[in-house]
C-alpha positions as CSV (number, residue, x, y, z in Angstrom):
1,X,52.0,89.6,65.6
2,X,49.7,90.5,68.7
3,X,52.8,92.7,69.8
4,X,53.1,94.6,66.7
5,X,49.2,95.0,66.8
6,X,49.3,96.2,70.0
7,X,51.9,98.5,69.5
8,X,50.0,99.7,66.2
9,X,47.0,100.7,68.4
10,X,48.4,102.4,71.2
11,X,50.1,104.8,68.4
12,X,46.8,105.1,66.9
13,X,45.0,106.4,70.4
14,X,47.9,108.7,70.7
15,X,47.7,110.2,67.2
16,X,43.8,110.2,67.7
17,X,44.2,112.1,71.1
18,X,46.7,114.6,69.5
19,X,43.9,115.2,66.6
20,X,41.2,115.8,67.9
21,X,43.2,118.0,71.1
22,X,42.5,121.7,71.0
23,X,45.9,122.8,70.3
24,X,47.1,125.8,72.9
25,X,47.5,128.1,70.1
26,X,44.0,128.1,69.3
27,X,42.5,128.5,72.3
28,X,41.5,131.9,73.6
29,X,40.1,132.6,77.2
30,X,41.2,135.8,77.4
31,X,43.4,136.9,80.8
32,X,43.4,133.4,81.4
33,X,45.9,132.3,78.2
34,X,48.5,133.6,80.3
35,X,48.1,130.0,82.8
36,X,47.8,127.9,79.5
37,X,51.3,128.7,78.3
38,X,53.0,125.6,80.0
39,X,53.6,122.7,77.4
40,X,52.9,120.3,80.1
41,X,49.3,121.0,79.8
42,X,49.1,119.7,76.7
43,X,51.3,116.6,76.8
44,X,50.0,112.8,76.0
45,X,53.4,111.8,78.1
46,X,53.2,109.3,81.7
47,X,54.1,112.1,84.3
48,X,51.1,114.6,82.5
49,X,48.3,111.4,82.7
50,X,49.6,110.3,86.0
51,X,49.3,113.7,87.8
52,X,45.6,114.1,85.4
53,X,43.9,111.0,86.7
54,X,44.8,112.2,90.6
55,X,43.6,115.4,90.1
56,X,40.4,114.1,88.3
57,X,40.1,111.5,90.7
58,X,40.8,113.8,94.0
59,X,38.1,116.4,92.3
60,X,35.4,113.6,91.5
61,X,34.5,112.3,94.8
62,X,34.7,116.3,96.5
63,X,30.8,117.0,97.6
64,X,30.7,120.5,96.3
65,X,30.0,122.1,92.4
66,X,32.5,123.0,90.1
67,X,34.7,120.0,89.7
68,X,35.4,120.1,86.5
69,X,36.4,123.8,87.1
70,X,38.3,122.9,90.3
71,X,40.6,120.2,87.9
72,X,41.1,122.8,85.3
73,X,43.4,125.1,88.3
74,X,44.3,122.2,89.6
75,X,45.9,120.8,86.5
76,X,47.4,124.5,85.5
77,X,49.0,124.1,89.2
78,X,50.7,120.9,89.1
79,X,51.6,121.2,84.9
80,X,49.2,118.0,84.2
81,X,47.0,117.2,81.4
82,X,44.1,120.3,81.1
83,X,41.7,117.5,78.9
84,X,42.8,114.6,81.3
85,X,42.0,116.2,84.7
86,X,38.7,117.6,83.5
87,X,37.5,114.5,81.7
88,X,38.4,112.4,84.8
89,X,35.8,114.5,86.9
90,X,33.3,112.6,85.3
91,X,33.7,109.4,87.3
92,X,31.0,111.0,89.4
93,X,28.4,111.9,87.0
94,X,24.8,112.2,87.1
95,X,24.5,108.4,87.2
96,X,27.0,107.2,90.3
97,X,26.5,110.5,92.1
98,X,24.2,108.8,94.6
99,X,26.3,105.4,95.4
100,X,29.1,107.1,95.5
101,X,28.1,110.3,97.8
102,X,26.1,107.7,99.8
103,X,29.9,105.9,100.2
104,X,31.1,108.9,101.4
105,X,28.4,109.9,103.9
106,X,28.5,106.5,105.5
107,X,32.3,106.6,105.7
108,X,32.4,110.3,107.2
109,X,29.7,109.2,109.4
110,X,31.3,106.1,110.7
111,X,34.4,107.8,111.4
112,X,33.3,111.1,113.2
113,X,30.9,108.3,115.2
114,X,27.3,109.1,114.0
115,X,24.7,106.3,114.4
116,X,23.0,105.9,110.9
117,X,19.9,104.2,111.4
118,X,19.2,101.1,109.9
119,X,15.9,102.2,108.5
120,X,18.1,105.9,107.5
121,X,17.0,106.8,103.6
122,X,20.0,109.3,101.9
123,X,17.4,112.0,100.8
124,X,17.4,115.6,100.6
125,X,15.2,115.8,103.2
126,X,17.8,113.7,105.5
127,X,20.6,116.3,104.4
128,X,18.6,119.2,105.3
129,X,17.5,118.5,108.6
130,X,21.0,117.0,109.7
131,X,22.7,119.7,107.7
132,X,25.7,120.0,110.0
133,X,26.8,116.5,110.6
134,X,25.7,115.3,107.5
135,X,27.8,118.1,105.5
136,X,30.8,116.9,108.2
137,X,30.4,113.6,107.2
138,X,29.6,113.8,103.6
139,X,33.1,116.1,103.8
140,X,35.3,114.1,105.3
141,X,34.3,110.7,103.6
142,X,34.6,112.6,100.3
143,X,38.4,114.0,101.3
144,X,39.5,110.9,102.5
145,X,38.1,108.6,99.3
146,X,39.6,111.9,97.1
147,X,43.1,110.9,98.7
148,X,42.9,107.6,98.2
149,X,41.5,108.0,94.7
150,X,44.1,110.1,94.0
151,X,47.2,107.8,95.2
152,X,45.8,105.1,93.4
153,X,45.0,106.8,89.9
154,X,48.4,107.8,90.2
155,X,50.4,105.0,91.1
156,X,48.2,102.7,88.6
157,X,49.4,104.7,85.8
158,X,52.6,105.1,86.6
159,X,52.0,100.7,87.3
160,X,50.8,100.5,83.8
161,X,53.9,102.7,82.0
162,X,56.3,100.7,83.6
163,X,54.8,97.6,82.8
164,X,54.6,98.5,79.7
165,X,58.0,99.4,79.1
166,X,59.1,96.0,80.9
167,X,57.2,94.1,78.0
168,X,59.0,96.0,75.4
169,X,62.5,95.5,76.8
170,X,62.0,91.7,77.5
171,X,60.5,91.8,73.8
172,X,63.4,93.4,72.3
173,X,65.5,90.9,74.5
């Protein structure tokens, strides 16, 4: 019974995802409706979500503005899901924006050798009067936890689907 419940539920997200998803005939950006074309864009499907959570996830932990904007290209560039990929951005949100760009400056830092000092408060202030090697840091922890983000949204998806599909063969068996 818990299999056929389960089964039941994971239909219902889908049909609830496919509701309330604008549709790509209705909507209308203009010169951009040309890039919205591909059907992949719009797919619910394993490759779609896989590729969506890494390019949310890459975007996310990038120290710059526009990310939601950034997965939107990035999606219509590698054919993944357009909601996916922008909704995934939102990992870093106004709430974890400070532990996690604080990760990422203390990664960067630690790996292009500067000395943070113990007593070192992650202000604005800080940022702006070590505005080079703080923006060098804060860049190259965010690229390298955006890569490994990325793999690891991935592969977990693609994890889950195939675990997923195992259960349902050794169910049917």
């Amino acid at each position: 019974m818990l299999c056929i419940s389960s089964k039941l539920e994971v239909v219902k997200v889908k049909e609830i995802l496919k509701k309330y998803s604008p549709k790509r005939e209705n909507v209308n950006l203009g010169w951009l409706n040309k890039h919205l074309t591909d059907p992949e864009l719009w797919k619910w499907n394993k490759k779609t979500i896989a590729k969506a959570f890494a390019i949310g996830f890459f975007c996310a932990f990038l120290p710059m503005p526009a990310h939601t904007l950034l997965a939107a290209i990035l999606a219509v560039v590698f054919s993944s899901n357009i909601l996916l990929s922008m909704f995934m951005v939102w990992v870093n949100n106004p709430i974890t924006m400070v532990p996690i760009y604080y990760f990422t400056y203390k990664l960067g830092a630690s790996i292009i050798g500067i000395e943070v000092d113990p007593g070192f408060e992650f202000s604005f202030d800080y940022l702006m009067n070590n505005v080079g090697a703080a923006t060098i840091a804060l860049w190259i922890g965010g690229i390298i936890v955006s890569i490994v983000s990325a793999i690891l949204g991935y592969f977990s998806i693609i994890t889950i689907y195939k675990y997923k599909a195992f259960k349902r063969v050794k169910r049917w068996k």
